[in-house]
VMD Tcl script that draws the C-alpha trace (Angstrom):
set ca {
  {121.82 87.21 99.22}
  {119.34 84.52 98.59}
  {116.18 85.71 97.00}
  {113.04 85.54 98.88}
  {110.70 86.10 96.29}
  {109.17 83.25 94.13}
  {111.20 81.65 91.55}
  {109.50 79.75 89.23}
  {106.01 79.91 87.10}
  {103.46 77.75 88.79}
  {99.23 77.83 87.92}
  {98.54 80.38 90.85}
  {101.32 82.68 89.73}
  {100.19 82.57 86.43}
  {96.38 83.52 87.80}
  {98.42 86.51 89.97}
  {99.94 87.69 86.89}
  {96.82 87.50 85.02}
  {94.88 89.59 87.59}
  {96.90 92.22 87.64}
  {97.07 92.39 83.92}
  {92.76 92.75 83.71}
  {92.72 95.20 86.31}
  {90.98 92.49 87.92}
  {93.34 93.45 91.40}
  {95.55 96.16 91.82}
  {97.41 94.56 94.81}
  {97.83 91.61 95.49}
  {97.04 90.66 99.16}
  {97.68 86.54 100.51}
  {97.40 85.34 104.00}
  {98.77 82.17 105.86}
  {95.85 81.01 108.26}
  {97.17 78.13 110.62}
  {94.54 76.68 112.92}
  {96.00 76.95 116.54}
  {95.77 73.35 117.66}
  {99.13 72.05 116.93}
  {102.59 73.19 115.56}
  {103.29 73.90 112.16}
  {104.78 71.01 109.70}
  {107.24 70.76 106.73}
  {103.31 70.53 104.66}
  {102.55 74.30 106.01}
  {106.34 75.57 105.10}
  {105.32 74.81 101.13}
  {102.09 77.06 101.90}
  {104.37 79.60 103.95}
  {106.50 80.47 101.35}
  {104.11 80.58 98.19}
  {101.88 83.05 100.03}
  {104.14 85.22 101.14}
  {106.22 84.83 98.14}
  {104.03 85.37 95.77}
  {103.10 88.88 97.61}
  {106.59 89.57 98.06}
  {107.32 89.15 93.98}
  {104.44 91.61 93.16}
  {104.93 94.27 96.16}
  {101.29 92.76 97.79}
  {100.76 91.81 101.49}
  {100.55 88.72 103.63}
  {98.63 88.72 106.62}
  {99.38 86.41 109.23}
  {95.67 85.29 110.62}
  {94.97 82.47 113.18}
  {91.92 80.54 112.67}
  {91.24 80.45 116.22}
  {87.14 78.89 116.27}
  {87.38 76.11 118.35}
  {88.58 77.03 121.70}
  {88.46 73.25 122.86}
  {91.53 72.82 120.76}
  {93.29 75.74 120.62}
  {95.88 77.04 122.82}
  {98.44 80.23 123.21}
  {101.33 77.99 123.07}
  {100.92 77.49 119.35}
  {100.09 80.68 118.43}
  {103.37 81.56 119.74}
  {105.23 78.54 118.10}
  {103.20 79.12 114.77}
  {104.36 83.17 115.21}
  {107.99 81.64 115.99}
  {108.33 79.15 113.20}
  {107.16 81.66 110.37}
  {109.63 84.43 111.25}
  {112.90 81.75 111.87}
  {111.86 80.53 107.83}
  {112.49 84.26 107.20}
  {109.33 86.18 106.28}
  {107.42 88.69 107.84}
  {103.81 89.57 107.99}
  {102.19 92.62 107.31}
  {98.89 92.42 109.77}
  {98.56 90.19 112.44}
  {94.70 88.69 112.78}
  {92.81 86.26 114.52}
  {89.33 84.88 113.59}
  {88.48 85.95 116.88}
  {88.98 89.52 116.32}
  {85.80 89.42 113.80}
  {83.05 87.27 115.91}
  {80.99 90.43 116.34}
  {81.25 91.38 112.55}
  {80.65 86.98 111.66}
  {77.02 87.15 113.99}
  {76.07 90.63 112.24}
  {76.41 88.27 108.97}
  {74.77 85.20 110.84}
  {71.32 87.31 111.85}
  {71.66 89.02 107.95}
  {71.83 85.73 106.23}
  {68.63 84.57 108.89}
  {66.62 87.74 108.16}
  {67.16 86.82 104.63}
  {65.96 83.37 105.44}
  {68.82 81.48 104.86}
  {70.01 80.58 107.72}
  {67.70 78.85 110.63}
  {68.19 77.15 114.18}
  {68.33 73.23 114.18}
  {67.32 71.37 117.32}
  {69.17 68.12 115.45}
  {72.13 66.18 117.48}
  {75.21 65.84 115.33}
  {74.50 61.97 114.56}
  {70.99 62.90 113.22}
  {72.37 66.15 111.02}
  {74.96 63.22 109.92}
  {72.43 60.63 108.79}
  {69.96 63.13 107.24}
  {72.90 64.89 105.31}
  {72.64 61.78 102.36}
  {75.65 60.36 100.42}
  {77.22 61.22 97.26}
  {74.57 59.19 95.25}
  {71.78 60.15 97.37}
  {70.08 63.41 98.02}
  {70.07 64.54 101.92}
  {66.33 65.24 103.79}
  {65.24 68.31 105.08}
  {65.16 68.99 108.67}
  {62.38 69.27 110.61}
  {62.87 72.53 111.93}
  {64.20 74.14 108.10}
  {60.86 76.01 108.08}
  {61.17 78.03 111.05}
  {59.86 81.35 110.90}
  {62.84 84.28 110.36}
  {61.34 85.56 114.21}
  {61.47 82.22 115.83}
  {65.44 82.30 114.31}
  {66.14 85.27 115.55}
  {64.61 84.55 118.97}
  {66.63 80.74 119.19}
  {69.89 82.12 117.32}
  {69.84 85.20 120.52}
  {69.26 82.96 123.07}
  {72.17 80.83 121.91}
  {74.39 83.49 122.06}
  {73.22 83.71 126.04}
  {74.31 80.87 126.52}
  {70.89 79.23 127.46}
  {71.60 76.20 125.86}
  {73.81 73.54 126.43}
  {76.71 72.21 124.01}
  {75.17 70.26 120.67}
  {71.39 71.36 121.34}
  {70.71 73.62 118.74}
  {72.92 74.69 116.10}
  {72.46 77.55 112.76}
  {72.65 76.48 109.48}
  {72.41 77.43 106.09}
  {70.10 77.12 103.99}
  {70.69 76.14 100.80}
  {70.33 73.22 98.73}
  {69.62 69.77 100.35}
  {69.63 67.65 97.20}
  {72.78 69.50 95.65}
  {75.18 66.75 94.78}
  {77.73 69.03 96.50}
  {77.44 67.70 99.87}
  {79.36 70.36 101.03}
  {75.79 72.58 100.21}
  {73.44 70.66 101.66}
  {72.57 73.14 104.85}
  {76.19 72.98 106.48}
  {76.15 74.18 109.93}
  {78.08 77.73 110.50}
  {77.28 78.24 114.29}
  {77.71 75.52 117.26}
  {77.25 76.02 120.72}
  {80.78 75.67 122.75}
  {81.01 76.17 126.66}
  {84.63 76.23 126.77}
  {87.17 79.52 127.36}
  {88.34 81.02 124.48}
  {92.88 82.10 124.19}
  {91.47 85.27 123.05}
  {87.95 86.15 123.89}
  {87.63 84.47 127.30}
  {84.62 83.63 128.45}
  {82.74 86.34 126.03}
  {81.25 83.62 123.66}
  {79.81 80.60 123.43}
  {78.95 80.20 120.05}
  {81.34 79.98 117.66}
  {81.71 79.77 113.91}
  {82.34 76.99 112.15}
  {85.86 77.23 110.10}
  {84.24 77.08 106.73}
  {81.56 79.88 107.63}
  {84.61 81.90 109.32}
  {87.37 81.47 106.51}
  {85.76 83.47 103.72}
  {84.45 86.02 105.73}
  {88.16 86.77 107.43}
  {89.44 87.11 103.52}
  {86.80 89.26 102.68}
  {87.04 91.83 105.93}
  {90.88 91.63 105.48}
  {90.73 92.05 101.63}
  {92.57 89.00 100.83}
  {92.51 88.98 97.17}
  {93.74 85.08 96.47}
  {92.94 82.70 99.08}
  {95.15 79.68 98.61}
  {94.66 76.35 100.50}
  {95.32 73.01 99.63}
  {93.04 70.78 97.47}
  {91.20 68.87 100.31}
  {89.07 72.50 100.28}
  {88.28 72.26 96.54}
  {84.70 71.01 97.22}
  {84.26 73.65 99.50}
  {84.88 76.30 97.53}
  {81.26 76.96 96.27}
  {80.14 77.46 99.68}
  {82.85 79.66 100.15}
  {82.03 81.69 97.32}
  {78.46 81.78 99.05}
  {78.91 83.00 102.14}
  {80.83 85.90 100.60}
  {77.97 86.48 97.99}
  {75.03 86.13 100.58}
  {76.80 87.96 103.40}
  {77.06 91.01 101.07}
  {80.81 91.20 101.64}
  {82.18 94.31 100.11}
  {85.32 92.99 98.63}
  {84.99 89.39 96.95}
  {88.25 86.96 97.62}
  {88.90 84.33 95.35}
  {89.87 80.47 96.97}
  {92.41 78.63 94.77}
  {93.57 75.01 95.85}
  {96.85 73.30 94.91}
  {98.34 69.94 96.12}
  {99.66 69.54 99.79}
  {102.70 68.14 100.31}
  {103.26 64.91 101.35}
  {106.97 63.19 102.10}
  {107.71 59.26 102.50}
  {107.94 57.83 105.60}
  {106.42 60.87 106.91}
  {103.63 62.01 108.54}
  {101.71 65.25 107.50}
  {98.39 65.19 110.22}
  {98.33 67.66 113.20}
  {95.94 65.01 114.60}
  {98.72 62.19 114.64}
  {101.62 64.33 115.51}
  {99.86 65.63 118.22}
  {99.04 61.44 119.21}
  {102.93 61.03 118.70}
  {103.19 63.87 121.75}
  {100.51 63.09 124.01}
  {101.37 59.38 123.89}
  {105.12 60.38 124.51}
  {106.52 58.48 121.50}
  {108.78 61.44 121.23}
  {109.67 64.14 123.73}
  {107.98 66.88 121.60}
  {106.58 69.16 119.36}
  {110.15 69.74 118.26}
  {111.50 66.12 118.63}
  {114.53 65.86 115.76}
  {112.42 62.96 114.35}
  {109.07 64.61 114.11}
  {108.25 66.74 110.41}
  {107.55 69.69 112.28}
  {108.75 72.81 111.60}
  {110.37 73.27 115.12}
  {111.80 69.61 115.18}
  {113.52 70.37 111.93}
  {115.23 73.59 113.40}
  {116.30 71.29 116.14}
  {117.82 68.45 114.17}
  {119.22 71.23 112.14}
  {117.51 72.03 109.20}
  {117.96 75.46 107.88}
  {115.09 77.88 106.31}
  {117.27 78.09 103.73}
  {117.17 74.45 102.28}
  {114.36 74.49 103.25}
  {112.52 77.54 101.13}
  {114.25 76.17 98.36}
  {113.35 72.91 98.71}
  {109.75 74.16 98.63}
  {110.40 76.16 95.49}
  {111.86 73.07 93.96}
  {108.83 70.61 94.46}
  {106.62 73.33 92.69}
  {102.77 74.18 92.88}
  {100.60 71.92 90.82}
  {97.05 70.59 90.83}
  {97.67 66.98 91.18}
  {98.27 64.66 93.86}
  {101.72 63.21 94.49}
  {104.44 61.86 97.62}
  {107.78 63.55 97.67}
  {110.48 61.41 98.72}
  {112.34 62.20 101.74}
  {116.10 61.83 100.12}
  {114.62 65.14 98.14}
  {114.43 67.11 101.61}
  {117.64 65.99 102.81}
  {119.40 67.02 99.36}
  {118.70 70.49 99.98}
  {120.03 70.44 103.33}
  {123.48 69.21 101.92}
  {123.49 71.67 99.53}
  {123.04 74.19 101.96}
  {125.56 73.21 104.60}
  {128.35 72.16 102.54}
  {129.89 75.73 102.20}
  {128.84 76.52 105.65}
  {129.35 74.17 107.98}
  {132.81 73.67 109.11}
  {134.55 70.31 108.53}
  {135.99 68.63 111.82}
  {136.69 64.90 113.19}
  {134.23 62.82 115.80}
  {134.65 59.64 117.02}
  {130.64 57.89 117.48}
  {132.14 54.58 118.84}
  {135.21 55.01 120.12}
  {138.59 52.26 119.88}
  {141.52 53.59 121.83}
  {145.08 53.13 120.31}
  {148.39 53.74 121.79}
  {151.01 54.60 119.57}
  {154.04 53.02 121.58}
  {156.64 54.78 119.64}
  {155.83 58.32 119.93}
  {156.84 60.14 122.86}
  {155.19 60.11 126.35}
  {153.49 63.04 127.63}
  {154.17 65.15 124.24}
  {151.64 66.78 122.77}
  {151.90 68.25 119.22}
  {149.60 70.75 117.65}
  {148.62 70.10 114.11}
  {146.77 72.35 111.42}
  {143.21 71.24 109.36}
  {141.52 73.04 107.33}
  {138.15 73.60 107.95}
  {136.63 73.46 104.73}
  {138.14 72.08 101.67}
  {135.54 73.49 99.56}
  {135.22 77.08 101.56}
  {138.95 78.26 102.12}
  {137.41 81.46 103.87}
  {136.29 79.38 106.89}
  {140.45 79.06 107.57}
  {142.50 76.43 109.75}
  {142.01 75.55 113.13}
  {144.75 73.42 115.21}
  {144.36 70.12 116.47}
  {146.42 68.61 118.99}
  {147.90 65.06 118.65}
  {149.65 62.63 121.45}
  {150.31 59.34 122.47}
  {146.88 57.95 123.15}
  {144.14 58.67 120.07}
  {140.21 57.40 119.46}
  {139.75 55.61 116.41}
  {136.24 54.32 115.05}
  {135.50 50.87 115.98}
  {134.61 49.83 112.55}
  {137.71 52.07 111.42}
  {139.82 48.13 112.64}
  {139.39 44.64 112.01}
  {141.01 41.84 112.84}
  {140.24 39.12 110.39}
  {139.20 41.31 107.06}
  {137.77 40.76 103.96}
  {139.12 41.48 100.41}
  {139.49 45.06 99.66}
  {139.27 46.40 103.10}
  {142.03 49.73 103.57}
  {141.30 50.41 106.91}
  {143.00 49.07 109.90}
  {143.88 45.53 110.76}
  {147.25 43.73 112.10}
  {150.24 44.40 110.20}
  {148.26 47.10 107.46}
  {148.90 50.82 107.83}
  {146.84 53.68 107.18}
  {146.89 57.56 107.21}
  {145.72 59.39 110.50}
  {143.81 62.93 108.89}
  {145.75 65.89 108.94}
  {148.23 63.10 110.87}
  {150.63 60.24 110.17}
  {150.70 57.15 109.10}
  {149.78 54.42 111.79}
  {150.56 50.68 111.74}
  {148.72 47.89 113.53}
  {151.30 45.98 115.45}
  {149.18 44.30 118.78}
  {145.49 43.87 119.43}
  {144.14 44.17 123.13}
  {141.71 42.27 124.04}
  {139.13 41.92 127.23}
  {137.99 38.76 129.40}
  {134.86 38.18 126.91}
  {137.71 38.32 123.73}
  {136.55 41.73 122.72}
  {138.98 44.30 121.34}
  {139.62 47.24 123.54}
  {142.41 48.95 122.25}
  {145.54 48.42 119.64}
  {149.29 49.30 119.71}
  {150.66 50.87 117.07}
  {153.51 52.89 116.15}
  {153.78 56.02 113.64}
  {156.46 57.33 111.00}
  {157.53 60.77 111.98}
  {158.24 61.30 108.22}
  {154.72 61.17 106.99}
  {153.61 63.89 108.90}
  {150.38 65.62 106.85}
  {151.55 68.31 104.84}
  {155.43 67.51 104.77}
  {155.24 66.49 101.00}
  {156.40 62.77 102.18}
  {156.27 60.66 99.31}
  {158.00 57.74 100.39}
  {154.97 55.42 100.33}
  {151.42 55.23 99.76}
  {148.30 53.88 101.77}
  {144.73 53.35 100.21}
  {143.01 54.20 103.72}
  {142.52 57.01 105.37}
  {141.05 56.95 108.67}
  {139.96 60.16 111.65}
  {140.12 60.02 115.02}
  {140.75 62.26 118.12}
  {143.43 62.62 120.57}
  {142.43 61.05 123.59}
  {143.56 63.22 126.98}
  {142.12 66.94 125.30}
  {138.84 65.14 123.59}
  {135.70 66.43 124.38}
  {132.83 63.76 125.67}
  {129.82 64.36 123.41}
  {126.55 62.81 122.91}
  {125.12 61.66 119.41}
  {121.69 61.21 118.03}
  {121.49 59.89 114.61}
  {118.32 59.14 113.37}
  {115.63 57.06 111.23}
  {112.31 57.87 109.97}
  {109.96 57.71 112.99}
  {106.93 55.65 110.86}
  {107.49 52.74 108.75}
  {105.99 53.19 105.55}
  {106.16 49.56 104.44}
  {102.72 48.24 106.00}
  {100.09 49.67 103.49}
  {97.41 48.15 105.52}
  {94.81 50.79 106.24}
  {93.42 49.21 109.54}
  {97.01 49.35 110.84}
  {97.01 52.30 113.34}
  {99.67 54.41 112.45}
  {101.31 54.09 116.00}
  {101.45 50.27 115.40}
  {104.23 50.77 112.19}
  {106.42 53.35 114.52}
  {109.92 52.43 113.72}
  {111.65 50.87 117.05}
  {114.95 52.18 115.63}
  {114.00 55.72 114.97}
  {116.72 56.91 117.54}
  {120.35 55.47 118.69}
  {121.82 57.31 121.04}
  {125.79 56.91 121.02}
  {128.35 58.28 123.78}
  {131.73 59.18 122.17}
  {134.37 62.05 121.72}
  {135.23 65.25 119.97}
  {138.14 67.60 118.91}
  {139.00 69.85 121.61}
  {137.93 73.27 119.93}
  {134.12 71.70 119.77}
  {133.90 72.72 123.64}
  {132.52 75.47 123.10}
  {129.77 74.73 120.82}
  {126.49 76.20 121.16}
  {123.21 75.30 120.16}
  {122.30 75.13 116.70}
  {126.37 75.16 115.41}
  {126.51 73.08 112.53}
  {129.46 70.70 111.59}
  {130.21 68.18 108.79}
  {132.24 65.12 111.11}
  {134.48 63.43 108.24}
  {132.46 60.35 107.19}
  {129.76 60.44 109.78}
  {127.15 63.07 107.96}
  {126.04 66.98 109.39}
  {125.35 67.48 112.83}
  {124.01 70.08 114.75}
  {123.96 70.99 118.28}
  {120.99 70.38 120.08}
  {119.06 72.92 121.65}
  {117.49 71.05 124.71}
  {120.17 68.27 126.08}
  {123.90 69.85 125.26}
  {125.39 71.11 128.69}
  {128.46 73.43 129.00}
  {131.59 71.44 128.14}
  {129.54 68.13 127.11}
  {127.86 68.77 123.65}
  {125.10 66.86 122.25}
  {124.43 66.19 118.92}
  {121.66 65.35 116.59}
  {122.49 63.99 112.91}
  {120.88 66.50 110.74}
  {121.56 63.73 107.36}
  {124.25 61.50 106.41}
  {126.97 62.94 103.81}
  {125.80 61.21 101.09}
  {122.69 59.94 99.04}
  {121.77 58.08 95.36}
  {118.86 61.18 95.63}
  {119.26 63.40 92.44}
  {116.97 66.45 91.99}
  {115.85 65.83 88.35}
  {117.34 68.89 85.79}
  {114.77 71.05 83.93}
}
mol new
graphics top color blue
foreach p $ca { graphics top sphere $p radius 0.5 }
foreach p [lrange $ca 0 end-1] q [lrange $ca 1 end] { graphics top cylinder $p $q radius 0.2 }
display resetview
C-alpha cells in the first residue's frame, strides 16, 4: 500500500524535524485553509499533501479550516467541493473549522488591540487609504483620524458592529508603522463593514475581518504550530507575527512560505477559473480541461499520480513553472498496471471481409493487460463486418507506411491477417468502406508462422460494437502570447476539445463512471461522470500513451 506520509527532505521538513528536536514543539499540528470562493486546483493539491503529510510522518494533526471572511464571495457549494476534493486525494482531517466559528473571540482581540491604542476607526474610502498608503520608495501619510481617542474607538468600532454604517464608511486599522518600508505595516485595515449574509453566521455580522487579521489568529486559537502558505504571503509575515504578539495569543504559530506551483499552459487563479465558468468557456468547475481538482477526477486523474506527482516536484523557496508532460507522466505510471487494455475505434472505416462466412460470429480471447497478467482475458467477438481507424488505410501511401492500403496486408489484434483487395468509395470520391478477405490460418495465437506483416492494426466488430462518445483534449490557454495586456480569455485555445462519435468492444457496455481503460494506440480514457448514458459510454482522454517527458533521476 502506497505510503501517505512524506517522502522526501524538503526546507520545512527539515524546520519540523528541528522543532521537535529543541523541544521547541512537542506535536506537530498543520492546517489546510482554502478560502471558500472557488474550487480547489492542482496548485492547492501540492499544499494538501505537504500539510497533512508532514503531520501524518510525525503523528501531528491537520485541521481542515475554511477561511470564510468575505461572505460576498463565499458560498456552501465550495465548502462542500473543497470538503469533497480533500477526502477523494485520500487524507483526512482531524478538526473541522471555519474562520467564522471565532468572530466573537477576533472582536474581543479587535477592542484589546484599540484599548491598547493600536487599533483606531478610519472614516477614509478605499481609494484615499490606497493613495495615502505610499509606494515602496516612499513612506505612506498618516490619516487624519489615526489620533482618535481609545473612547471615541470604542464608541465608532461598537456602532459598526450595529450595523449603523453603511459598506466602505469607516473601517479599523492598525496601528503601526506608516513609514515602515514594509508596506504590508503601514496601518493595514483588519475590520470592513460588509452588509451581505454570511454561509455560516447569517445575518449575525456585518463586520468582518480582514484575511490577514483573521489567519494568524485562527492558528493561534487552533494551536497550529507551522503555518505554511505559499510565498506571495512572505511580506506578510511580520504582520502576522504581530497580530499574534499584540493580541496576546497564548500559543505563538510560526508562518513558513514555499513556492506555489505553477504548470505550462495552465492556469493557477481562482479569479480566472472562476471567469472561465461564469463566461461558460467550459461547462464547469469540473470541466476535463480545467486544472481543478474536480475536473481532473473527471478527465480521470487519480489521487494517486497525483500525490506523487506532488512529492516529486518537491518544496523549495524559489520560483519556477512545471511543465505539464511532468503531470501527465505520473498518470501513466499510475494506470499502466491498472487500467485494463481494450480496442476503440475514434473514427471509424467499415470493412467487409468477403471471404469469411456470413452471419458467423466467432469469439476470440485478449488479454487484458500484457504487463498485469492478474487482470486475465476477456473474449471478443469477431464477424464479417469490422471498424477499422480511418487513418489505420490509405490509398496512395508514402514510403514506410505498414498499415493498410490496396494489395498490403496487415494483422487484425488478437485476429487475422487482412488484405486490401477493393476500395468503396462515395459520390464526393471519399472512402467509405474496403473489401477484404482474411487467412483462416493466421488466426492470433495458433503459432502460424507462415508469413510475416510489419503492421498491426485494432478495430471492432461491427454488429455487437458499442456506440461511444470521445473527448480528447488540449490545453484550454495558449501559452505562446507572452503579451501581458492580452486578457487571458483572448489566448483560449479554439481546439481545446474535439468531440468524436465512434465504437467500442462489446464488454465496454457496461462501463461506469470513472472506469479507466488504455484503447491500443489511442492513450487512457476514462468514463465520464456527467454525459455517459446506460449502454452509450462517453469518454474523456485522460493523456495520450506516450510522451518525450522524462522525470529527471536523483
Amino acid at each position: 500500500m502506497e505510503s501517505k506520509t512524506a517522502s522526501s527532505n524538503n526546507f520545512i521538513r527539515n524546520i519540523v524535524v528541528e522543532d521537535l528536536a529543541a523541544g521547541r514543539v512537542t506535536e506537530v499540528v498543520t492546517r489546510f485553509p482554502p478560502e471558500p470562493n472557488g474550487y480547489l486546483h492542482i496548485g492547492h493539491a501540492k499544499s494538501i499533501c505537504l500539510n497533512f503529510e508532514l503531520a501524518d510522518e510525525f503523528k501531528g494533526r491537520t485541521n481542515l479550516r475554511f477561511d470564510d471572511t468575505n461572505p460576498v464571495k463565499e458560498d456552501v457549494e465550495y465548502v462542500e467541493s473543497i470538503k469533497q476534493d480533500v477526502k477523494w486525494l485520500g487524507f483526512e482531517w482531524d478538526g473541522l473549522f471555519f474562520a467564522s466559528d471565532y468572530f466573537g473571540q477576533m472582536y474581543e482581540r479587535a477592542l484589546l488591540l484599540i484599548r491598547k491604542g493600536l487599533a483606531y476607526v478610519d472614516d477614509q474610502t478605499a481609494d484615499q487609504i490606497r493613495e495615502n498608503r505610499g509606494t515602496l520608495s516612499e513612506p505612506g501619510r498618516n490619516s487624519p483620524y489615526r489620533d482618535r481617542t481609545v473612547e471615541e474607538n470604542l464608541e465608532l468600532f461598537e456602532r459598526m458592529k450595529k450595523g449603523e454604517f453603511g459598506n466602505g464608511e469607516k473601517v479599523l486599522r492598525a496601528k503601526i508603522d506608516m513609514s515602515s518600508p514594509n508596506i504590508n505595516m503601514r496601518d493595514p485595515v483588519i475590520y470592513r463593514i460588509v452588509h451581505a449574509h454570511h454561509h455560516n453566521t447569517g445575518d449575525a455580522w456585518v463586520i468582518y475581518p480582514m484575511y490577514a487579521f483573521a489567519h494568524p489568529l485562527e492558528d493561534a486559537i487552533e494551536g497550529v504550530t507551522h503555518s505554511i502558505c505559499t510565498l506571495e504571503f512572505e511580506d506578510q509575515r511580520p504582520f502576522y507575527d504581530w497580530v499574534v504578539e499584540q493580541c496576546e495569543m497564548e500559543a505563538t504559530p510560526r508562518q513558513y512560505e514555499f513556492n506555489r506551483l505553477n504548470i505550462t499552459n495552465t492556469v493557477m487563479s481562482k479569479r480566472k477559473l472562476k471567469a472561465l465558468v461564469d463566461e461558460k468557456v467550459v461547462d464547469g468547475w469540473d470541466d476535463p480541461r480545467m486544472p481543478t481538482i474536480s475536473g481532473l477526477r473527471r478527465k480521470g486523474y487519480t489521487p494517486e499520480a497525483i500525490r506523487a506527482f506532488c512529492r516529486e516536484i518537491g518544496v523549495a523557496k524559489s520560483y519556477g513553472v512545471v511543465d505539464e508532460r511532468m503531470l501527465e507522466h505520473f498518470i501513466r505510471e499510475d494506470l499502466k498496471l491498472k487500467a485494463p487494455r481494450t480496442m476503440a475505434v475514434l473514427r471509424p472505416l467499415k470493412v467487409v471481409i468477403t471471404n469469411y462466412p456470413e452471419g458467423q460470429v466467432e469469439w476470440l480471447e485478449a488479454e487484458n493487460n500484457s504487463e498485469n497478467e492478474e487482470l486475465g482475458n476477456r473474449q471478443i467477438p469477431f464477424s464479417r463486418e469490422i471498424y477499422i481507424e480511418q487513418d489505420d488505410f490509405m490509398e496512395t501511401p508514402p514510403p514506410k507506411y505498414f498499415r493498410l492500403f490496396p494489395g498490403n496486408e496487415v494483422r487484425l489484434k488478437h485476429a487475422y491477417f487482412i488484405k486490401c483487395e477493393e476500395v468503396v468509395k462515395n459520390e464526393a470520391g471519399e472512402v467509405v468502406e474496403l473489401r477484404c478477405t482474411y487467412d483462416p490460418e493466421t488466426k492470433s495465437g495458433s503459432g502460424f508462422t507462415g508469413r510475416k506483416v510489419k503492421g498491426t492494426i485494432h478495430w471492432v466488430e461491427a454488429s455487437q460494437a458499442v456506440p461511444a462518445e470521445f473527448r480528447l483534449f488540449e490545453p484550454l490557454i495558449n501559452d505562446e502570447d507572452d503579451d501581458e495586456d492580452t486578457s487571458f480569455l483572448e489566448r483560449i485555445n479554439p481546439n481545446s476539445l474535439e468531440t468524436l462519435q465512434g465504437f467500442v468492444e462489446p464488454g465496454m457496455k457496461g462501463a461506469v463512471a470513472q472506469d479507466k481503460f488504455q484503447f491500443f494506440r489511442h492513450g487512457y480514457f476514462n468514463v465520464d461522470s456527467k454525459l455517459s448514458e446506460p449502454g452509450r459510454p462517453v469518454f474523456n482522454r485522460i493523456v495520450s500513451l506516450k510522451s518525450s517527458f522524462e522525470v529527471p533521476k536523483a
